[in-house]
Phi, psi and omega in degrees: 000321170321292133330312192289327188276339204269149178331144187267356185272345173250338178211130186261159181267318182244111343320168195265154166272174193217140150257116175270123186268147195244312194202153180215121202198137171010074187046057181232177167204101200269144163226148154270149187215126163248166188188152182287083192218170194288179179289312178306350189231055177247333172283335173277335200295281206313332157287317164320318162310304158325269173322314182283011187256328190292323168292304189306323171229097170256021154256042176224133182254131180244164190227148157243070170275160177044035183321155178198060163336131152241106174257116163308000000 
């Protein structure tokens, strides 16, 4: 919902975005979270994301490890 909420000019709805759970080892929970997004906001998006999620839980330590734009 969170994704689903952030602005459509930083995150496209279509395709939807997706949280992938990756690995879950000693009381860690690694997710991947993909998204969509225009070419201009692909170097800021993953902290921005980072934050809204850290807000959104803020008994979660949250990361932007291994950020990895792919652009078409």
């Amino acid at each position: 919902e969170l994704l689903k909420s952030m602005d459509e000019k930083e995150i496209m709805q279509n395709p939807a975005p997706a949280i992938i759970l990756e690995s879950v080892t000693e009381g860690k929970t690694t997710l991947r979270v993909e998204v969509w997004t225009r070419q201009g906001e692909v170097n800021s998006l993953g902290p921005r994301i980072a934050a809204a999620i850290q807000h959104e839980l803020p008994e979660t330590d949250v990361s932007v490890a291994g950020f990895r734009p792919i652009i078409i």
